[in-house]
C-alpha positions as CSV (number, residue, x, y, z in Angstrom):
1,X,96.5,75.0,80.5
2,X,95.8,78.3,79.6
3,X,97.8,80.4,77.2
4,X,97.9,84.0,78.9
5,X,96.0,83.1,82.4
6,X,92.7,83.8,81.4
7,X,90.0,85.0,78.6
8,X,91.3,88.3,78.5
9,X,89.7,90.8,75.4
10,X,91.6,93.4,73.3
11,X,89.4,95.6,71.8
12,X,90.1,96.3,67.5
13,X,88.2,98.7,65.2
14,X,85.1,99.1,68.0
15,X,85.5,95.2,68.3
16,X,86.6,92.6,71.0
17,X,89.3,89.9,70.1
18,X,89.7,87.4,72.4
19,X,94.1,87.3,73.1
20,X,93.9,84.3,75.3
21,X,92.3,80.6,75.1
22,X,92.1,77.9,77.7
23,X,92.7,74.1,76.6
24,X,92.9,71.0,79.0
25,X,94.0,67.8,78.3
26,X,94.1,64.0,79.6
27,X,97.5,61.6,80.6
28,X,98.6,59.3,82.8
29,X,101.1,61.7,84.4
30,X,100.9,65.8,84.8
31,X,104.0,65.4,82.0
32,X,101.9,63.9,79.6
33,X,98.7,65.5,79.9
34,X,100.9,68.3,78.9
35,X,102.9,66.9,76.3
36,X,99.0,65.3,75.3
37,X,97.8,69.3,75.0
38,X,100.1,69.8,71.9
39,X,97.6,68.2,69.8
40,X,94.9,70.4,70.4
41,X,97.4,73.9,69.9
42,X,98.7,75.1,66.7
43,X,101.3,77.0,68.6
44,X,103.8,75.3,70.9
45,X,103.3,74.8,74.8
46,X,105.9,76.7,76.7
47,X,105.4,76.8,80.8
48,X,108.5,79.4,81.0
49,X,105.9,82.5,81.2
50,X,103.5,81.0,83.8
51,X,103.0,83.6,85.9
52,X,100.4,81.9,88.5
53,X,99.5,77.9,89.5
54,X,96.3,76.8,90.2
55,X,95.4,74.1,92.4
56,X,92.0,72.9,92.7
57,X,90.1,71.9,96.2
58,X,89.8,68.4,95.0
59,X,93.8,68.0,94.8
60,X,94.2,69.7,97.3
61,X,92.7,67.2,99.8
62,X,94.2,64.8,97.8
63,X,97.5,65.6,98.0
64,X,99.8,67.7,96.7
65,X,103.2,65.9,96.0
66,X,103.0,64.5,92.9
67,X,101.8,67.6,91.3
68,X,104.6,70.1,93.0
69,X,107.2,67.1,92.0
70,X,106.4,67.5,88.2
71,X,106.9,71.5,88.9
72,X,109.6,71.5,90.6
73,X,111.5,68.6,88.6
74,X,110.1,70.4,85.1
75,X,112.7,73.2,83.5
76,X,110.3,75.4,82.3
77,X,108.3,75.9,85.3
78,X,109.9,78.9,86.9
79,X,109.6,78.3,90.9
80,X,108.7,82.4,91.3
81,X,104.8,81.4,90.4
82,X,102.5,82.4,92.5
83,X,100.0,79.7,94.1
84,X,96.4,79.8,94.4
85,X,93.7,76.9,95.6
86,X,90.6,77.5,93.9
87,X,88.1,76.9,96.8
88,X,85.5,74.3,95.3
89,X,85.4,75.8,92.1
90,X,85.7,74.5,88.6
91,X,89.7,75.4,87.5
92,X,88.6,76.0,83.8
93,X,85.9,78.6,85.4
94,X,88.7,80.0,87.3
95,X,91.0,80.5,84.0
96,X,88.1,81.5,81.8
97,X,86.9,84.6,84.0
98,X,86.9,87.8,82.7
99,X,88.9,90.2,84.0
100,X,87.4,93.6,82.3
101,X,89.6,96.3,83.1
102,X,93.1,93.7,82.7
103,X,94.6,92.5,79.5
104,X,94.4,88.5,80.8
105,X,93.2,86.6,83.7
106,X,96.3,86.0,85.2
107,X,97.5,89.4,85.1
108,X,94.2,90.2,87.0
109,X,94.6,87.8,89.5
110,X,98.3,89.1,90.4
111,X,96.9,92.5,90.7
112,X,94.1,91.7,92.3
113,X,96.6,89.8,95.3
114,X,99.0,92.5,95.3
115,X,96.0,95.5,95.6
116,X,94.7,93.4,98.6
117,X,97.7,92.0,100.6
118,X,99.2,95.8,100.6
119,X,96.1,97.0,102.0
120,X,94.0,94.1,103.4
121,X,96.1,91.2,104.6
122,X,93.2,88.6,104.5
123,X,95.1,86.8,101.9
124,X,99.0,86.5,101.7
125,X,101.6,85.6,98.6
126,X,102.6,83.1,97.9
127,X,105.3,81.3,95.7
128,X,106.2,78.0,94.2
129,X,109.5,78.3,95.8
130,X,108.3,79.1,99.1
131,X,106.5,76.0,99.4
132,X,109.3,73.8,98.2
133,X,111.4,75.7,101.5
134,X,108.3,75.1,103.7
135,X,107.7,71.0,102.8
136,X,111.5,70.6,103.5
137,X,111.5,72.7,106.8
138,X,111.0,70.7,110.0
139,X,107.9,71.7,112.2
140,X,106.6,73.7,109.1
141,X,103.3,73.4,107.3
142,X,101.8,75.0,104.2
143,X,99.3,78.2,103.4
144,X,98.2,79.3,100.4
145,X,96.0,82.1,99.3
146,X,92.2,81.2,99.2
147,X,90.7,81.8,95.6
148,X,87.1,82.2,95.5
149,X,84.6,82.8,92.3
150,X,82.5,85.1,91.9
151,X,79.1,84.9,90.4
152,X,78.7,88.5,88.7
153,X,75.9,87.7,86.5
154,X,74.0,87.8,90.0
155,X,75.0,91.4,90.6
156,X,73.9,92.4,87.0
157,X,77.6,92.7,85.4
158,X,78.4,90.6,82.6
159,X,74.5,89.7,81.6
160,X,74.9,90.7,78.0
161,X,72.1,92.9,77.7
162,X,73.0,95.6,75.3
163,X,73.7,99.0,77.2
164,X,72.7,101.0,73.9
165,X,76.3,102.3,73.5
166,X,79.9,101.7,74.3
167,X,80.2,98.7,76.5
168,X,81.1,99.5,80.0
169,X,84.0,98.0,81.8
170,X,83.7,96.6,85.1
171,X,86.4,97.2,88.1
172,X,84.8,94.1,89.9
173,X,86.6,91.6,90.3
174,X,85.2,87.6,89.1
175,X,87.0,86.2,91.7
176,X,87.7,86.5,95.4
177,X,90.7,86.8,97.3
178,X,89.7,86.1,100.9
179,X,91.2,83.8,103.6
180,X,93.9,80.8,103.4
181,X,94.3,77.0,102.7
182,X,95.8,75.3,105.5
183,X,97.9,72.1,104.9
184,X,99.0,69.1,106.8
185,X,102.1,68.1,105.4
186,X,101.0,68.4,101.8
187,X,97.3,67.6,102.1
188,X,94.8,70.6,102.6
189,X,93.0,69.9,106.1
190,X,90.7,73.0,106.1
191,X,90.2,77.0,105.7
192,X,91.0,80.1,107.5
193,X,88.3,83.1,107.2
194,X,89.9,86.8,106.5
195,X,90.0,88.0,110.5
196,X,92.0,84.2,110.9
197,X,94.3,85.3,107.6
198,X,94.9,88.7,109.2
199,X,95.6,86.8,112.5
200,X,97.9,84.9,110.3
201,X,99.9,87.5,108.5
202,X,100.1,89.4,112.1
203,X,102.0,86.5,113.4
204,X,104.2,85.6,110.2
205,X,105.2,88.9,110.4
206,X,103.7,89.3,106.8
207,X,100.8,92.2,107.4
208,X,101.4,95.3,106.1
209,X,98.7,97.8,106.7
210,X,95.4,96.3,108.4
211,X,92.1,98.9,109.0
212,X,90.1,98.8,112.0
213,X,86.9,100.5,112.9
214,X,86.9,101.0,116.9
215,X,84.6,102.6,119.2
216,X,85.1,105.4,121.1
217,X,86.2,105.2,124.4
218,X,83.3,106.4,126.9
219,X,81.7,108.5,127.7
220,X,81.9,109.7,124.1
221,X,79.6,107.7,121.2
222,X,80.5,107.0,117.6
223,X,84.0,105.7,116.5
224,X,87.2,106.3,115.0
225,X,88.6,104.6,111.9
226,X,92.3,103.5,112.4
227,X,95.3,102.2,109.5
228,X,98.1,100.7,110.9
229,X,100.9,100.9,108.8
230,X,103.8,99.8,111.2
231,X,103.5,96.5,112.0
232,X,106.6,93.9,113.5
233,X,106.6,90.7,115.1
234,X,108.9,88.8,117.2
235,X,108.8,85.2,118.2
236,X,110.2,83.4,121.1
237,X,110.1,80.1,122.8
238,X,110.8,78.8,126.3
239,X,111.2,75.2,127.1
240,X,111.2,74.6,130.8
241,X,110.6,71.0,132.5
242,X,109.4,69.6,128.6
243,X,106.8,72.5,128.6
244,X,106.4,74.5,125.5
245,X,105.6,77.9,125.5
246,X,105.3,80.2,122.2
247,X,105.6,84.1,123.2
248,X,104.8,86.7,120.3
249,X,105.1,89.8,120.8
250,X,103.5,92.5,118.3
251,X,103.9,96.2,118.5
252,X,102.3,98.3,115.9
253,X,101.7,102.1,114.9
254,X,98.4,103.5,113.5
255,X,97.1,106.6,112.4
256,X,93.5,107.6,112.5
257,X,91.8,108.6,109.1
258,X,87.9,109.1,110.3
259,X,86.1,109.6,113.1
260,X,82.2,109.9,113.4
261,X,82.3,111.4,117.2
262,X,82.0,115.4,117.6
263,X,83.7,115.2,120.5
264,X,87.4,117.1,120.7
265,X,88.2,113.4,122.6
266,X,91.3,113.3,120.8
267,X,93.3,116.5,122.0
268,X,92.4,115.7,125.6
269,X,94.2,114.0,128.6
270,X,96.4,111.1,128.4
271,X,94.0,108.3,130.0
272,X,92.1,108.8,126.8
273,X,95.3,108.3,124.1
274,X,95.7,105.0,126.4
275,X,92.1,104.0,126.1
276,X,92.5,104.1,122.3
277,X,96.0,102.6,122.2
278,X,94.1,99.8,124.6
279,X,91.2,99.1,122.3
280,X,93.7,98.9,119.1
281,X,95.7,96.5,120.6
282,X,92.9,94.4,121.9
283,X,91.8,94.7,118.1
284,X,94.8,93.2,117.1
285,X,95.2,90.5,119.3
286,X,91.8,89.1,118.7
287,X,93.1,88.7,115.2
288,X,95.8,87.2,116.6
289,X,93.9,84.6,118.6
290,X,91.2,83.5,115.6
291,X,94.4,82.6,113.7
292,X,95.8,80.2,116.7
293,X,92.0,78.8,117.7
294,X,91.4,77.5,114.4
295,X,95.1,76.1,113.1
296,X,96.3,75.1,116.7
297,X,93.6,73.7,118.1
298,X,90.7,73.1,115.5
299,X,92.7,71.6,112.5
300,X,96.0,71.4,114.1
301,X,98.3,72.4,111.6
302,X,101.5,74.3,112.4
303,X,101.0,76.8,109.7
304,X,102.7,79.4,112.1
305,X,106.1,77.4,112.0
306,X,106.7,77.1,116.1
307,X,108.1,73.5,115.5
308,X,110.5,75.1,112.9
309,X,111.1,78.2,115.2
310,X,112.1,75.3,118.3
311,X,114.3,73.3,115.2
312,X,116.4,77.0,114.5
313,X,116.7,78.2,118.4
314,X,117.3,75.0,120.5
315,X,117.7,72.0,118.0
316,X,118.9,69.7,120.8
317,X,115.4,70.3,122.4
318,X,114.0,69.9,119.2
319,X,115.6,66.7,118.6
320,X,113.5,65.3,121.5
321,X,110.3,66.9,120.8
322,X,110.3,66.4,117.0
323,X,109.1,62.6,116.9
324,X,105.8,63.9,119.0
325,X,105.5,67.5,117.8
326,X,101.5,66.6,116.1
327,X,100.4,65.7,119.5
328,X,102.3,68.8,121.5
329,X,101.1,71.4,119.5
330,X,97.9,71.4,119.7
331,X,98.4,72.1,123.5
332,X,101.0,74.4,123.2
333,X,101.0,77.5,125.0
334,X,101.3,80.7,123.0
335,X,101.5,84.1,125.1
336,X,100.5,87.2,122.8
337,X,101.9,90.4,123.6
338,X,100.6,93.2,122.0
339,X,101.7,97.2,122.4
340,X,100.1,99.3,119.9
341,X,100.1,103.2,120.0
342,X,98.5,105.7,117.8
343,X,101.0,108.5,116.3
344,X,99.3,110.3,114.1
345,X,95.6,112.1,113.5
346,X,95.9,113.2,110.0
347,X,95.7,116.6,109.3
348,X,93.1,117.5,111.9
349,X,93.7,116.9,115.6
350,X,89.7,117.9,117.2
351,X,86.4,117.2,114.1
352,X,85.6,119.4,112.5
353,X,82.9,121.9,113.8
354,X,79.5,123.0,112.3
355,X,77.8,125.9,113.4
């Protein structure tokens, strides 16, 4: 348990003071390991502040239940804390990094996952709550953000040597937000890498912006830097003679912010704006299709919710399928439609020109 999330500093009269202290105690349930922490604090327990839950790899393969039935059964724990699994670490490492530049660890961590999933969905958010709706939702299994530690010691930050002044703080992070923790039922069965979270977050409708570094189209060399920033996703199924088919459909809007080609490619004919709109989408639905290779058919975990999106469109079909749902998903056949277009150029429309 750690009182503010992490060994956050406050610095006093040109000195630091830590704010925050992490304790840990033994029971024979999670309730009484935490009533057991009481006698190692002289201030009182309270969960009602806990701003972010920390699972570690070893429960995770475990099993989750009995630990989200003490939170969700215990007042104090409020169900808007965010989840994390630490992958492999050591939890009290993961409570006891530094955050530099934040007040606490676990005020770090939030804004570390909130910086990153507005800008780079290779991780997603999310609550206590929402995994209480997904465990109770038929054909629905669990994600959770993938929390990695970092070693900074190795990059030279934090190795205590004196700097010969004012200490400097560091913007790097200790810890890694990168990829997901996928679940069967409530047991963690395996990873996704970040292009498999963006794939992910593409098809749960949960990206916001993604950035993509494409070629340009030939005859011209280099390549162009594209944000998109409009992103919606739509899911269907069809069920004809007891076969499944999955149809997303994905259209997006980008906007190019760099390009390293000379070439005035970009005010040109048509064919060319359909090349690029072409190569964006094919972008886009290979993220699409790492997602669905490694939770369909490597770990075969219906992360995506297509059982639950059969359950909510045609239960009557889904009454029939539900009882063998693990052994028809894997083979399920998902159709990806994807119609990206880029709307904007910035504030240039050719590169600029050197003489």
């Amino acid at each position: 348990m750690n009182s503010g999330g992490g060994r956050g500093t406050t610095v006093e009269g040109g000195g630091k003071k830590d704010n925050s202290k992490v304790i840990s105690a033994i029971g024979k349930s999670f309730y009484d390991a935490g009533n057991n922490l009481t006698v190692k604090s002289t201030r009182e327990i309270n969960f009602t502040h806990t701003g972010i839950t920390l699972f570690s790899e070893k429960l995770a393969r475990e099993g989750l239940s009995p630990a989200l039935d003490f939170l969700d059964r215990e007042r104090q724990f409020r169900p808007i804390s965010l989840a994390f699994v630490v992958d492999g670490g050591d939890l009290r490492k993961a409570m006891e990094a530094e955050f530099e530049m934040e007040e606490y660890g676990a005020r770090g961590i939030r804004r570390h996952q909130q910086i990153t999933v507005e800008r780079n969905p290779v991780t997603i958010i999310t609550a206590l709550q929402e995994i209480y709706n997904w465990l109770s939702r038929p054909g629905q299994e669990i994600a959770l953000p993938r929390l990695h530690l970092i070693d900074l010691s190795a990059n030279g930050i934090g190795d205590g040597q004196d700097s010969g002044g004012d200490e400097e703080l560091s913007m790097e992070s200790p810890m890694q937000l990168s990829g997901l923790a996928a679940f069967k039922k409530d047991r963690l069965v395996g990873w996704l890498n970040e292009q498999e979270a963006r794939g992910y977050a593409l098809i749960t409708n949960k990206a916001k912006r993604i950035t993509y570094v494409i070629e340009s189209p030939p005859p011209f060399k280099g390549n162009f830097t594209v944000e998109v920033f409009e992103i919606r996703t739509k899911k269907e199924v069809k069920i004809t003679d007891n076969r499944v088919t999955i149809i997303i459909k994905i259209t997006a809007a980008g906007r190019i912010h760099e390009t390293t080609s000379h070439e005035d490619w970009l005010s040109r004919d048509s064919q060319l704006i359909d090349s690029i709109n072409k190569r964006l989408a094919e972008a886009l639905r290979k993220d699409v299709q790492s997602a669905l290779d490694k939770a369909q058919k490597k770990l075969q975990t219906d992360i995506f919710g297509f059982g639950n999106l059969i359950y909510r469109t045609l239960p009557r079909e889904w009454e029939a399928l539900a009882p063998q749902w693990d052994e028809l998903y894997p083979v399920v056949e998902v159709q990806v439609d994807v119609n990206a277009e880029i709307r904007r150029t910035g504030l240039l429309r050719a590169p600029g020109r050197i003489r």
